[in-house]
C-alpha positions in Angstrom: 6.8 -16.2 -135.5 3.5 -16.4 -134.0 3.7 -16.8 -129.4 1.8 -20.0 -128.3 -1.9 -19.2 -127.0 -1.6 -18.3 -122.9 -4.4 -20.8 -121.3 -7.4 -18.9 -119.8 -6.4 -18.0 -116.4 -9.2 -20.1 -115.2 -8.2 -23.3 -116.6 -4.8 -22.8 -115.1 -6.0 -21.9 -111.7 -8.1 -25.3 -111.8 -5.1 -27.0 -112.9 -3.4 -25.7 -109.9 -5.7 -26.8 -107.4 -6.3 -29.8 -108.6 -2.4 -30.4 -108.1 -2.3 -29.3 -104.9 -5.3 -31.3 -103.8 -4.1 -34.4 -105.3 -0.3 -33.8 -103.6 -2.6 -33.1 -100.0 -4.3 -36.2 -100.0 -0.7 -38.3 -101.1 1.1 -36.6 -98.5 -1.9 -37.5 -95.8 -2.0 -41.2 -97.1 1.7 -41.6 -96.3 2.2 -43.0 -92.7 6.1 -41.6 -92.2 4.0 -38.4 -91.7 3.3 -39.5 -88.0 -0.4 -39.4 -87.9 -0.8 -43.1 -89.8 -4.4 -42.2 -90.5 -6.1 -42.3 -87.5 -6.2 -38.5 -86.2 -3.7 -38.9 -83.3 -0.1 -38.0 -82.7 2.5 -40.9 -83.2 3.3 -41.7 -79.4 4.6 -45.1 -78.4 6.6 -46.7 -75.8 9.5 -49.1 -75.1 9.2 -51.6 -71.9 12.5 -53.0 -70.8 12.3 -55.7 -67.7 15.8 -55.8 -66.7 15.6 -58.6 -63.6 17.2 -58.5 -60.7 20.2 -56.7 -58.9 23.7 -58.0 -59.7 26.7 -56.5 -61.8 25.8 -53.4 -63.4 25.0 -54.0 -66.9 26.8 -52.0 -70.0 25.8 -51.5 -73.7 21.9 -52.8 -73.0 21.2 -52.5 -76.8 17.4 -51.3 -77.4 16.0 -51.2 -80.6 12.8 -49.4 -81.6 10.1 -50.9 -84.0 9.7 -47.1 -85.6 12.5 -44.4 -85.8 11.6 -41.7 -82.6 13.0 -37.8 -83.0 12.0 -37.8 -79.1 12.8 -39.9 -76.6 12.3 -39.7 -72.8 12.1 -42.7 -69.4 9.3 -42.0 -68.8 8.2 -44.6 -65.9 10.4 -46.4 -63.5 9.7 -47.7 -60.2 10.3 -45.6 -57.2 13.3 -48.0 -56.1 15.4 -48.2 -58.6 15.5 -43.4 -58.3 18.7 -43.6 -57.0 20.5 -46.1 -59.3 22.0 -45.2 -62.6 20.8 -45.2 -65.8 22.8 -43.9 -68.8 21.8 -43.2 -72.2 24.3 -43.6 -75.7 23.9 -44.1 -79.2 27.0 -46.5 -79.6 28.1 -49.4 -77.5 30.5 -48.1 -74.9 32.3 -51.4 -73.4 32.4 -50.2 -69.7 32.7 -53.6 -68.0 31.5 -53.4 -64.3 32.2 -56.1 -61.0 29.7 -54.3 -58.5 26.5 -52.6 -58.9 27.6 -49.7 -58.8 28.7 -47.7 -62.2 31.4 -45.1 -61.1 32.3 -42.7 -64.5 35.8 -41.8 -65.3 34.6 -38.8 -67.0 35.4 -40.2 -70.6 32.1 -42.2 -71.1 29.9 -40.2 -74.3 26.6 -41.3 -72.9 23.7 -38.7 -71.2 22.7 -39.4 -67.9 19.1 -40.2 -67.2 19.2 -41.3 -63.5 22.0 -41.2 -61.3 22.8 -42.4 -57.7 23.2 -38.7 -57.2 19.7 -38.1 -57.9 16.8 -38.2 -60.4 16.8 -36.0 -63.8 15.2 -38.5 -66.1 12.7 -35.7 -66.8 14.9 -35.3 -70.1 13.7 -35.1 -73.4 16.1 -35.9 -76.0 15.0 -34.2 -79.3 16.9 -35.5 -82.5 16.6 -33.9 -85.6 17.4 -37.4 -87.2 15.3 -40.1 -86.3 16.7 -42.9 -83.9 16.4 -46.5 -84.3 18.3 -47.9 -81.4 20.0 -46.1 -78.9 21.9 -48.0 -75.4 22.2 -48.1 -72.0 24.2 -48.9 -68.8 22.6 -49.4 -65.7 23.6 -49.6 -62.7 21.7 -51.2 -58.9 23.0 -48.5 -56.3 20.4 -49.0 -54.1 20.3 -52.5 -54.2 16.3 -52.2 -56.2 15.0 -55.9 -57.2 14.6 -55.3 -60.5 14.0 -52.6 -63.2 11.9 -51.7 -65.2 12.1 -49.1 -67.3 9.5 -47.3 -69.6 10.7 -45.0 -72.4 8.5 -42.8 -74.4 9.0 -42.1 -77.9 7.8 -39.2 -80.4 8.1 -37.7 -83.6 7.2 -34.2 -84.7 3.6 -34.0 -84.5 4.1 -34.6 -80.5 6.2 -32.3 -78.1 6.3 -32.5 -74.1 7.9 -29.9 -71.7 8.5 -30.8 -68.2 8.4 -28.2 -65.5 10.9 -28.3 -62.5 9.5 -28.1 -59.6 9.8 -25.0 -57.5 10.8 -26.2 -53.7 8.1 -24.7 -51.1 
C-alpha cells in the first residue's frame, strides 16, 4: 500500500502562517480582549453620589456596565476619610439607626475606609471578572455627602500603590 504524498514543506509552512495570521487578527478584532480597538488599556470608572449624612446605608448595590478583574476607590472627598466604607460581593443585611457602622466581626465584606483611618489604596484583583459588587457606608464624621469614585480594570492595566514612608 502506497503512503500518501507529504506536502512540500513550503506549502505547509505558508499554510501555517496564514493560520496564525488569520487567528491574530480574530483575536485583535474581539473587544473582550480589553483593548476594544483603539490602542489603549480598558480603564473605566464608577461615580456613586450618595447624598447627605443620615443612617448609615447597607447593601448599596453597584452594578458595572463591563465585568472589572480590578477594582479600587479611587477618589473621595477629603471629608468623608474618616467614615466607613465597606466592600462585599453579596448583600449583607446589616441594618443601622446611627451613622455610625460598628462591626460584630462576622460581616464578609473588605474594608476600604474606616473611621479608624484611610486604606482605600486597595486594589482588589479578581481572577474572575465582577459585575456588581456592594457596599455599606457609614457618616462618622458627620461629611455632607459622598461621593465616591471607583476605578475599574482588566488585565491589560495593573496599578501599585506605594505606602508612604513617615519623615
Amino acid at each position: 500500500m502506497a503512503q500518501p504524498a507529504a506536502a512540500p514543506p513550503t506549502a505547509v509552512m505558508t499554510g501555517l502562517k496564514n493560520n496564525v495570521r488569520e487567528a491574530v487578527t480574530k483575536n485583535l478584532q474581539q473587544p473582550s480582549c480589553g483593548w476594544e480597538n483603539n490602542g489603549r488599556p480598558n480603564l473605566r470608572s464608577v461615580t456613586l453620589q450618595l447624598g447627605n449624612a443620615g443612617p448609615a446605608k447597607n447593601d448599596i448595590h453597584v452594578v458595572l456596565q463591563k465585568p472589572a478583574r480590578k477594582i479600587w476607590l479611587a477618589s473621595l472627598p477629603d471629608n468623608v476619610e474618616g467614615c466607613s466604607i465597606y466592600w462585599h460581593l453579596d448583600p449583607i443585611g446589616n441594618r443601622y439607626t446611627t451613622n455610625q457602622i460598628v462591626p460584630s466581626g462576622f460581616e464578609p465584606w473588605i474594608s476600604m475606609v474606616t473611621a479608624s483611618g484611610t486604606n482605600y489604596r486597595t486594589v482588589l484583583k479578581s481572577k474572575v471578572p465582577i459585575s456588581e459588587f456592594y457596599l455599606d457606608v457609614g457618616w462618622e464624621t458627620g461629611a455632607a455627602d459622598h461621593n465616591l469614585t471607583f476605578l475599574l480594570a482588566d488585565d491589560d492595566f495593573d496599578v501599585e500603590f506605594i505606602p508612604q514612608v513617615p519623615s
